[in-house]
N, C-alpha and C positions, 0 to 999 in steps of 0.2 A: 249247580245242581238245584234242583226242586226240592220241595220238602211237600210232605201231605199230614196233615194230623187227625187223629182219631181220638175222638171224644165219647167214653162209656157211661152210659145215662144206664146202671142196671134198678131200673125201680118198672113194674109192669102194676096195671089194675090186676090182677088174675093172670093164671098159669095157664098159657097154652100145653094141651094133651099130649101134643108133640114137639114142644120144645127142651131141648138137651142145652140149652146155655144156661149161664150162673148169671141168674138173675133171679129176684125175692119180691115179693107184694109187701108194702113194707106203708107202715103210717106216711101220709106227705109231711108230715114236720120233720120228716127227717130229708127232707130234701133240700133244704135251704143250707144247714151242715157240709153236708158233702157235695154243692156249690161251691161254698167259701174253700173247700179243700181242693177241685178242680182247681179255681182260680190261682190256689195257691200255686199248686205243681204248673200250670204252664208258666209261674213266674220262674220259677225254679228251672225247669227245663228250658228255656230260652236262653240260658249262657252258653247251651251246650251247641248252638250252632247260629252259622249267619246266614244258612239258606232263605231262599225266596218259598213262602209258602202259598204252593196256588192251591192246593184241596184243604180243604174242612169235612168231615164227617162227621155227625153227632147220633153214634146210634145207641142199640140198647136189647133189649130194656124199651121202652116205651120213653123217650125223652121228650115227645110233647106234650105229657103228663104235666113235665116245669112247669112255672108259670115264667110267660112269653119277658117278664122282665129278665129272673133270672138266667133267661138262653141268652138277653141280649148283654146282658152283665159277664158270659164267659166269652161272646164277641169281640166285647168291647176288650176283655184283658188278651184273648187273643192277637190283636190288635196293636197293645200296647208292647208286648212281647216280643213278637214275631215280625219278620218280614212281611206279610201279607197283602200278596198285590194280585188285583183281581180273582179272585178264590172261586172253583166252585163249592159251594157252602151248600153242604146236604145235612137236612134234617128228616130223622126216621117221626114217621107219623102213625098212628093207627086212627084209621076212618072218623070212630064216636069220639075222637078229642078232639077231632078242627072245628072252630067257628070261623068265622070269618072275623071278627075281632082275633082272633089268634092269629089266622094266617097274614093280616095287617101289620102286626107285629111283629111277627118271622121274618117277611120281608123289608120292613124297616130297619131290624136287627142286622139286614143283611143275610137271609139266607135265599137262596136265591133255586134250591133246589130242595124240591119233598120228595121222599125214597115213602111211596102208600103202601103199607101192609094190609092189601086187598085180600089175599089167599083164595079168594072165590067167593061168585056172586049167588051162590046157592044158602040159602037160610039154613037148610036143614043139615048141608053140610058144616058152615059155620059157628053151629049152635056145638055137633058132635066134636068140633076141633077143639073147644071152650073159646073161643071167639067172641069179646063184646059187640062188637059192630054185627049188622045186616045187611043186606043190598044197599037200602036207600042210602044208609049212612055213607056207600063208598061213594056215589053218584053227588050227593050232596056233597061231601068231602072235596069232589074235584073243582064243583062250582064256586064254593071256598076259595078254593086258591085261585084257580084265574081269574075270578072277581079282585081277589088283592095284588093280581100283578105275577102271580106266580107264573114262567114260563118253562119249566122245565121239573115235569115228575115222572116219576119213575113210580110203578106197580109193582107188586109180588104176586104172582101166582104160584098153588102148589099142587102137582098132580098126585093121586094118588091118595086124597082125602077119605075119611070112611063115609061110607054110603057115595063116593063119588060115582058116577057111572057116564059113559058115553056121551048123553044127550045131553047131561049137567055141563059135563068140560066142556063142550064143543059151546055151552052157552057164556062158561064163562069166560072162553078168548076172544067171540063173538062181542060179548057187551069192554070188553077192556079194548079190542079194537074198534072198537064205536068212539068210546073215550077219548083216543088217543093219545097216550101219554107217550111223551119222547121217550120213554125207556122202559123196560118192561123185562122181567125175571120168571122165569120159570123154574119152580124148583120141582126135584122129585122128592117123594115123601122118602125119610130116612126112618129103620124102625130099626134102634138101638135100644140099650137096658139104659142108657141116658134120660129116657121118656117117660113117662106113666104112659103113654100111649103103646109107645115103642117096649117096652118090660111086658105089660100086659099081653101084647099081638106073641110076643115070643114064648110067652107060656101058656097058648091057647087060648085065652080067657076070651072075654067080651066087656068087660068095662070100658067104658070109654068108646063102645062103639068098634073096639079092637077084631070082631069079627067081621066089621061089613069094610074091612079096608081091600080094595081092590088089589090084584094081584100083582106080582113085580112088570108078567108083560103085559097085562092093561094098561098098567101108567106106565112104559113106556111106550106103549100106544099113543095114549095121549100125549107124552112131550114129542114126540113125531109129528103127530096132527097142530099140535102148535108151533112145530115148528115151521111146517109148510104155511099156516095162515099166516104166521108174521111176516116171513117171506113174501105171501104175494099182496102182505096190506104196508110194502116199503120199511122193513123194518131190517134192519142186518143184523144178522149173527155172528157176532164177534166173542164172545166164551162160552164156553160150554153152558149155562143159565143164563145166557144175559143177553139180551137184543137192542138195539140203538135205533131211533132213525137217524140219519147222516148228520155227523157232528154230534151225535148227544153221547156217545160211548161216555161211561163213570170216568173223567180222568183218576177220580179218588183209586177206586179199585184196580183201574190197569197197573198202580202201583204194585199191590201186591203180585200180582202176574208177575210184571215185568222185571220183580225186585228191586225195586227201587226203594228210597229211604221214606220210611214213616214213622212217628213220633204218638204211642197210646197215650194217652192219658186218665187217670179213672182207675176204676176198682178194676180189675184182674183185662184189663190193657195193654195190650201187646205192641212192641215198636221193635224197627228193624235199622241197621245203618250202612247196610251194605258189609258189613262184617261181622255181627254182633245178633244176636235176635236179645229182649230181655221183656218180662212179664211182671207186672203189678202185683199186688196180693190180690187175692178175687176176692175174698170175703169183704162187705163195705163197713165192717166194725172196724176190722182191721188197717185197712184203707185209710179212715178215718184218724184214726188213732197215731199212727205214722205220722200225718200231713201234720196234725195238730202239736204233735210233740217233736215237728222239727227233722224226723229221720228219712229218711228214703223207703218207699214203699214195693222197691223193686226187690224179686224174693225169683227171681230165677232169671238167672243172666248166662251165657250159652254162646261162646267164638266160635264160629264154625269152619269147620277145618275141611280138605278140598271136594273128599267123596262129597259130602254132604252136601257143599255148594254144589257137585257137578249133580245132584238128584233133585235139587231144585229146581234145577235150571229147565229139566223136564217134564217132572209132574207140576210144575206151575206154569210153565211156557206151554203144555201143552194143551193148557186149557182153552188158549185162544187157538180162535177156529183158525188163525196163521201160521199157527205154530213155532217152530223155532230154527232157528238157524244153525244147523249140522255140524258147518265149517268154522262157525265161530267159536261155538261151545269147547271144541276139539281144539281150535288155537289158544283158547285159554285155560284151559285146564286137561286139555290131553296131553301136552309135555309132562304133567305134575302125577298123571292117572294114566300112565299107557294100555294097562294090561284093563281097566277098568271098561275106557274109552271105547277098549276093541270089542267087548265082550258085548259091553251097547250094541254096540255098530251090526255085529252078528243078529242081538236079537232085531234090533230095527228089520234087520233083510226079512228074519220070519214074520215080523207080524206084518210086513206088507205085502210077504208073496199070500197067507192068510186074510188080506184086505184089511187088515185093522190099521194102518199106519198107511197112507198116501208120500209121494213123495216129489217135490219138483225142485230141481236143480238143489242148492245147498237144503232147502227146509224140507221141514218134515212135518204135516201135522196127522191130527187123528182124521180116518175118513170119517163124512158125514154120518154114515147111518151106524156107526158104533159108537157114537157119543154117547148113549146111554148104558154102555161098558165100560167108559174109561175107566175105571178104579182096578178093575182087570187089565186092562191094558197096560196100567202104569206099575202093576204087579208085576205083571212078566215082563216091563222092558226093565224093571231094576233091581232083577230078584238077585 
């Protein structure tokens, strides 16, 4: 077996309007701290397996905020720990932190992959999201890295920005496929009571710009419209947010698709082993505090029992545009969930005689042009 590890760098410059993650704006002296407390845990977590680790993630949180010793100081105990044989090594970036001095030292460090937190090349929209960076920073950011070597990055776009409009998005898949980054995300704007963005939009208000956010079918408008330009600028669509050119697919994240075993590490980090899911403390006081005094920092640990693995098996398989395989799901765990299995099976027939669910010989996956329903979709096949 593989292993993949994920590394939570939660420290940001400033709060994005529409971020819902546990992550804090936090002094940088306190980053070198909860280094030494990473380092520790992957020394500690390394008894617990012999697998080969080919992915690395270091995301966040803003983790190229570190300074580029300390990323290569968790390399290096990565390293010393783990099996680690040819890895891809992704490091989460935001535009205004790369130099070209830093990105020399990423890839020295060995990271060999930047996941850019672009969200869009519009000013006005990036200022309303609380966004540090601007255009130029993203443009310069990229010349950064392939000046140091870097051959493989990955963009974020997000549809559905306030004040986004038509002519904006169409510009900013235009300049991100100018770019071209082997890899490239699409997301839709989420408006939860997780956000200040997202709490405001839902009680009417206008802070934050929360009245000029476009509507649910504009942006999906827009992730249709980008999705036919990746498609005809060679890009594959292989998950629901996520595009490749040929070979570049995340190995790191097909893990979690695929379920396969991943190992968090960090303040509120999450790891899977094929039977087990379990969760860090999120808070980094806490975190700290643990690592330092010797204890385990793990505060929600969770066997999953068979329903549960067979609802995995679909609303995470069914993300990729492959989808899943019918007959296999059904041999391993339809002996265990008969009455379960069938009830699927029924709704699958509705939502495909309805168009929402394709089907060829054993798989199943979502049609294309309801991907921006699946969260409906994945209601009704498991309600």
């Amino acid at each position: 077996m593989s292993l993949g590890i994920y590394i939570q760098v939660p420290f940001c410059q400033t709060k994005c309007t529409y971020c819902n993650f546990h992550t804090g704006v936090v002094s940088s002296d306190r980053y070198r701290p909860y280094v030494e407390c990473l380092r520790r845990e992957i020394g500690d977590s390394a008894r617990y397996t012999s697998d080969v680790v080919d992915s690395v993630y270091v995301g966040g949180g803003t983790p190229s905020l570190l300074d580029p010793g300390e990323l290569a100081k968790i390399m290096d105990s990565l390293r010393g720990a783990f099996r680690v044989e040819s890895p891809e090594a992704t490091l989460e970036a935001d535009p205004e932190t790369i130099t070209f001095e830093k990105a020399e030292q990423w890839a020295a460090a060995g990271f060999n992959r930047i996941s850019l937190g672009a969200q869009s090349f519009n000013n006005r929209e990036l200022q309303a999201a609380g966004r540090m960076h601007r255009r130029a920073d993203i443009f310069n950011a990229v010349e950064f890295l392939r000046t140091a070597g870097i051959r493989n990055i990955s963009m974020d776009l997000i549809a559905g920005l306030a004040h986004q409009a038509e002519k904006s998005w169409n510009e900013s898949v235009g300049e991100l496929i100018r770019l071209r980054p082997e890899h490239a995300s699409i997301y839709m704007l989420e408006i939860d009571e997780g956000s200040r963005l997202g709490k405001e939009a839902l009680a009417g208000g206008s802070r934050y710009s929360a009245d000029a956010i476009p509507d649910d079918d504009t942006t999906a408008d827009f992730y249709e419209a980008a999705r036919e330009r990746l498609a005809d600028a060679g890009y594959k669509h292989y998950e629901i947010s996520n595009w490749g050119l040929p070979g570049h697919e995340s190995k790191h994240n097909l893990k979690y698709w695929h379920r396969d075993a991943y190992v968090g590490l960090g303040a509120g980090a999450h790891s899977f082993d094929g039977i087990s899911r379990w969760a860090n403390a999120h808070e980094v006081p806490r975190y700290v505090s643990c690592m330092q005094q010797g204890s385990s920092p793990r505060e929600q640990i969770e066997v999953l029992i068979p329903p549960q693995i067979l609802d995995e098996e679909f609303f995470l398989g069914l993300r990729l545009l492959d989808g899943v395989d019918l007959e296999r799901i059904e041999q391993q765990l339809g002996p265990e969930l008969p009455k379960r299995m069938a009830a699927i099976r029924e709704r699958v027939d509705h939502l495909q005689s309805l168009g929402f669910i394709e089907r060829e010989g054993p798989r199943i996956r979502l049609a294309p042009d309801r991907l921006t329903v699946s969260n409906e979709v994945f209601v009704q096949l498991l309600a």
